[in-house]
C-alpha positions in Angstrom: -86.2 -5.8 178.3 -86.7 -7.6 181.5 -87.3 -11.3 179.9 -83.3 -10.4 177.7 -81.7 -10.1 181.2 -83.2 -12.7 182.7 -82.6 -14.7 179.6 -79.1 -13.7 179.4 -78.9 -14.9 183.1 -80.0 -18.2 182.8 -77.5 -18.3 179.8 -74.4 -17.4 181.3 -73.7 -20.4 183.7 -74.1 -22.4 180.6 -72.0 -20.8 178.6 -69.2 -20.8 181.4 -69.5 -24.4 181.5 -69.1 -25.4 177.9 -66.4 -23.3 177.7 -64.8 -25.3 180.8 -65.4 -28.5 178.8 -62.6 -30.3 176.9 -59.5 -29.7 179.7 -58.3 -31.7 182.0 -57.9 -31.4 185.7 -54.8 -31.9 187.3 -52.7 -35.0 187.3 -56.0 -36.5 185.4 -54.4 -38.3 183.1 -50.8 -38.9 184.9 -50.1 -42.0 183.5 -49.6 -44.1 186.9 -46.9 -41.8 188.4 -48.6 -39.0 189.6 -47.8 -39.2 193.8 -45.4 -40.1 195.7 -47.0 -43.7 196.5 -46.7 -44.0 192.7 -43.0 -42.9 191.8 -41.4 -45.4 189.0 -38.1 -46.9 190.3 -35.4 -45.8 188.1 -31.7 -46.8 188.4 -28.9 -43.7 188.8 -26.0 -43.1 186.0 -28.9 -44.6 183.0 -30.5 -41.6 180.5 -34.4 -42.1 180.7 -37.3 -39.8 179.1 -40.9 -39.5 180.2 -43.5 -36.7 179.4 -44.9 -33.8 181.5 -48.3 -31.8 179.9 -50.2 -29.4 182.0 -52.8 -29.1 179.0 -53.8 -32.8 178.8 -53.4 -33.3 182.5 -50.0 -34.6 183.2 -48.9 -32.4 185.5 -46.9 -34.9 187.8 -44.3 -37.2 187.6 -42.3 -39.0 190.1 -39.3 -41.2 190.1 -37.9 -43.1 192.7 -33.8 -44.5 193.0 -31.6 -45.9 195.6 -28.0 -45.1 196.6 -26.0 -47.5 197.5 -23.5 -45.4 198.5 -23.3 -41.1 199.7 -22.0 -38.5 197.9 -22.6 -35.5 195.7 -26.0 -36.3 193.5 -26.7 -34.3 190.6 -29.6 -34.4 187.9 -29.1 -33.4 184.7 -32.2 -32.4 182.9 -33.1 -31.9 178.9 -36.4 -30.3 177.8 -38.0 -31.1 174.4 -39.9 -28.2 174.2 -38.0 -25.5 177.0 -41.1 -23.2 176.8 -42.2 -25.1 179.7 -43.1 -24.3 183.2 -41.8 -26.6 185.7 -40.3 -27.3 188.7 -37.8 -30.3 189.5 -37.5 -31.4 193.2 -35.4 -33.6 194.8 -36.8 -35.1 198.1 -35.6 -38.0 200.7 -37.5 -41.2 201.4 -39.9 -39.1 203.7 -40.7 -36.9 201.6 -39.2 -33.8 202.3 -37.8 -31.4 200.1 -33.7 -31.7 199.9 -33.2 -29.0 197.0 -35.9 -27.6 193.9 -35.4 -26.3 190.9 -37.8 -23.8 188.9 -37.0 -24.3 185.1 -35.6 -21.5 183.4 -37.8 -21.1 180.1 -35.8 -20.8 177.1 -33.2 -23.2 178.7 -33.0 -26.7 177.1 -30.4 -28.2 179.5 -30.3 -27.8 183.3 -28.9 -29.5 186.4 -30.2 -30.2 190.0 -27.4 -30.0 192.6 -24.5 -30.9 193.3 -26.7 -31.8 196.2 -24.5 -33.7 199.2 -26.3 -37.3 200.1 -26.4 -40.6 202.2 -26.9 -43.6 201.4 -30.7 -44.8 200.9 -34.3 -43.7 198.7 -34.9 -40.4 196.9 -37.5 -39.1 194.9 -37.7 -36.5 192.2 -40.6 -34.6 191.7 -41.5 -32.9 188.7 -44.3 -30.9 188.3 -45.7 -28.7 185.1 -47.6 -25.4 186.0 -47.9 -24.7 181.9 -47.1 -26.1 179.0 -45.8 -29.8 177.7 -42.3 -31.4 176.8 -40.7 -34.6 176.7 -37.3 -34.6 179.0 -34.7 -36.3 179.3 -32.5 -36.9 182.5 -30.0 -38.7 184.4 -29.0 -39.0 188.0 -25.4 -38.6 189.0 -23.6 -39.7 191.9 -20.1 -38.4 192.3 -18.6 -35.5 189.9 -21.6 -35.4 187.6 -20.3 -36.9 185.2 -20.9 -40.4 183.5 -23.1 -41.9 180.3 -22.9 -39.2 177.8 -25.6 -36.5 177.0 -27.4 -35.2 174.2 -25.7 -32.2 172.8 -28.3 -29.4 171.7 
């Protein structure tokens, strides 16, 4: 009896381990855009996609823009696959948190803002605590309006 329970200690840790094998860690494999050092320079009023995935460690992305000019910014988001958890932040050229968004599972279309700005550098962060999707956003400057959108 005693050499099963120390045989089924030794075996545990082991067992714990392979079954920790095959993830990955956060932001392992964020593709280059993972911190704030790293944001991709996108232009405002332009419809671009990119990819988060919690499971295969693309938890992070950001994205940098300049205004040239102030006024009422608004992001308009689409989700791929809306089962998601997110969170979409918008932050100045310091870094600090203007106004966040938690996505709303179930919802395929969302918006940051209207969130009142200056001229100068922004970032959006977005972040994946669960799940994966492709989105699809655009940054607005004025009324929100501008290049057309998909229609879900």
């Amino acid at each position: 009896m005693r050499r099963r329970l120390l045989a089924l200690a030794m075996a545990v840790p082991g067992i714990l381990s392979l079954s920790a094998c095959g993830g990955f860690d956060f932001d392992e494999q964020t593709g280059g855009d993972g911190t704030r050092g790293e944001a991709r320079e996108i232009a405002a009023e332009v419809t671009l996609d990119d990819r988060l995935s919690a499971t295969q460690g693309d938890n992070t992305d950001w994205k940098k823009f300049t205004l040239e000019d102030g006024g009422k910014l608004v992001v308009k988001l689409w989700w791929d696959e809306p089962s998601i958890s997110a969170t979409v932040t918008l932050r100045d050229e310091l870094g600090q948190k203007l106004e966040s968004m938690k996505h709303t599972k179930g919802q395929r279309q969302e918006a940051l803002g209207p969130v009142k700005v200056a001229a100068g550098n922004y970032y959006l962060e977005l972040v994946a605590s669960d799940g994966a999707s492709v989105y699809t956003y655009e940054i607005h400057l004025g009324d929100g309006g501008g290049t057309p959108t998909p229609d879900w």
